[in-house]
N, C-alpha and C positions, 0 to 999 in steps of 0.2 A: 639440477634443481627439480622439485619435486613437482610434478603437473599439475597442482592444486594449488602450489605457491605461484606456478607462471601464472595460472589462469587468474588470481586474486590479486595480483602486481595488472594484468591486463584491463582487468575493471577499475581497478582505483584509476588506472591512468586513462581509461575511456572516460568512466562518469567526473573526471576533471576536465576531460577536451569537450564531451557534449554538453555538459553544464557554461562553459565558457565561447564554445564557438559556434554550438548550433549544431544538429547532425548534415548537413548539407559542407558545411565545414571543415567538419572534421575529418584528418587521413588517418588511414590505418596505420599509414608507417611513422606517422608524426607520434598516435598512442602506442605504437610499439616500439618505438625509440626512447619514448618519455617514463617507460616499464625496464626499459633495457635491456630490450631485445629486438629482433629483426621481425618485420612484417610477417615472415615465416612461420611465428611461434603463434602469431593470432591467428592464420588460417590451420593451421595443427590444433587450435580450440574450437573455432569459431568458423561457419559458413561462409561467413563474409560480414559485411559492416551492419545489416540488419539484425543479425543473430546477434552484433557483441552487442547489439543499442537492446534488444530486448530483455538479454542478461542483465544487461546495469538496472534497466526498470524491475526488472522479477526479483535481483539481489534487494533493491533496496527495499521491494515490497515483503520480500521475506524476513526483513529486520525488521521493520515493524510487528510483523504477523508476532514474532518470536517473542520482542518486548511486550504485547496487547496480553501475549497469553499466559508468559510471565507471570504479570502481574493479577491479573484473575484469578491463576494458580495460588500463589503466592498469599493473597490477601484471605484473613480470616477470616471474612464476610466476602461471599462472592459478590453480593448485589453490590457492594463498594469498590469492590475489584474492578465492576463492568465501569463505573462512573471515573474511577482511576484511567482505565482504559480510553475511554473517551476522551478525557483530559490529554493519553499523548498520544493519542491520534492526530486532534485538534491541532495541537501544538506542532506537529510535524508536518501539519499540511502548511501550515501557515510559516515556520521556520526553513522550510524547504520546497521555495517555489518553485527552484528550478529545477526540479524533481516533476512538481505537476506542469512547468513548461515543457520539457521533454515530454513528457506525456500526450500532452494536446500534439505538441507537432509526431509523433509516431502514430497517434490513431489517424491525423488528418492523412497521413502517408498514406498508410492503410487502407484508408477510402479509395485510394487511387493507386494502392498497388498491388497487383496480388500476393508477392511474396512477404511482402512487408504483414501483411493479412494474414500469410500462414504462417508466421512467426508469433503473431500477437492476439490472435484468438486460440490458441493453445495457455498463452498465460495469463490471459482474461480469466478463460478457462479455470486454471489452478487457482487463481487467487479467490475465486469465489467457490471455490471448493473448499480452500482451508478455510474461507470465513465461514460455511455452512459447518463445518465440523469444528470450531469455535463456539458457533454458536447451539448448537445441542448439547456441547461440555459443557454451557452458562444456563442449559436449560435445565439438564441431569443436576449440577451443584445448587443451583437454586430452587430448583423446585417449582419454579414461574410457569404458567399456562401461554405459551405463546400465539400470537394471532395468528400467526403464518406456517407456514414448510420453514423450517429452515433453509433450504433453496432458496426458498422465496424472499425468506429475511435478507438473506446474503445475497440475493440480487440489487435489493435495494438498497442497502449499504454499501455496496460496490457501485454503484450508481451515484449515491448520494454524495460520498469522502470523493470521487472523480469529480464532479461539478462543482461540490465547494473550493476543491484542488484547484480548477478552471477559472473559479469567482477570485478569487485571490490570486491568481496573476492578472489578471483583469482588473482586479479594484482592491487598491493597497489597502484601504482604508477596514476592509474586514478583518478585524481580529481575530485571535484565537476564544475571547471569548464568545464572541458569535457563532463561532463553526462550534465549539463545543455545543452550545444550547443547541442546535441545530442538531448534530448527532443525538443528543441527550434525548429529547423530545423524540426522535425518531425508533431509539432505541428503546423508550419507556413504552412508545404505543406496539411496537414491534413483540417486547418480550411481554404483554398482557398488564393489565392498567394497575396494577400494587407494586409494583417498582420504578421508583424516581432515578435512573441510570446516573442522575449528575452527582444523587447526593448519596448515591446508596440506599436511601429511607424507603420504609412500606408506605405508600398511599392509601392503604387501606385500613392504616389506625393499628393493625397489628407491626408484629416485630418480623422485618427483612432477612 
């Protein structure tokens, strides 16, 4: 079998065991049975049980990444693209909580482990690299004066999508439309004050 297809059988069958038992729970040879194969094949991929848990987080953050820029891509009007984006983001923070509970319990780990820590500051790392080079792509297509670095943007949206992540296994009650407004608003004052992120429209009475 192809080493790409074990590795993609070994994720699907981790991020179902850490989604359902908790990584503290979960055994290598129980997600390497449930893949169909022998504990063997996960250390022939994988470090150990920290590496596969940060894979499952950095895979799933790379489907996002991929659909957000998609869709920016894609859309005739970027400024409507960005407000699309927002929309499933939102929707994916709040559709997939236990995406952002995995998460909270890896960084707490982190805090108190080293290795778990050099696993997961490497893809803190990347994820906020791809969002800086997202966001100069939405800066070059649209033309917006941005307030920040793009660094800096993408710090703070990596900051922002993690704690609305955290607010929402915490408190059912926020919806996807609240964390949208929340990104929106962030992302309006972030790319410069003539773009409404939620709705696509120019704030400044001109055409977006």
């Amino acid at each position: 079998m192809p080493r790409d297809e074990v590795r993609r059988r070994l994720l699907t069958a981790a991020a179902r065991s850490f989604a359902e038992k908790g990584y503290e729970e979960s055994r290598l040879e129980d997600i390497a049975n449930a893949a169909g194969f022998t504990k063997g094949a996960v250390y022939s991929n994988f470090t150990g049980k920290q590496e596969l848990f940060g894979a499952v987080l950095g895979a799933a953050a790379d489907t996002e990444f991929a659909m957000v820029m998609t869709e920016i891509r894609e859309s005739a009007d970027p400024a409507a693209g960005v407000g699309q984006a927002a929309r499933t983001v939102a929707r994916r923070i709040v559709d997939d909580a236990e995406r952002g509970q995995l998460g909270i319990e890896f960084a707490a780990r982190a805090a108190r482990d080293e290795r778990t820590r050099e696993i997961l500051t490497p893809l803190r790392r990347a994820q906020r690299a791809a969002a800086a080079r997202s966001i100069t792509e939405v800066v070059e297509r649209t033309g917006v004066r941005p307030a920040v670095s793009a660094d800096l943007a993408a710090l703070i949206l990596h900051c922002l999508c993690n704690g609305l992540s955290n607010e929402c296994v915490a408190d059912p009650a926020i919806d996807a439309d609240s964390v949208e407004r929340a990104l929106s608003t962030v992302l309006a004052a972030l790319l410069g004050p003539h773009v409404d992120a939620r709705t696509g429209s120019d704030t400044s009475g001109n055409e977006s």
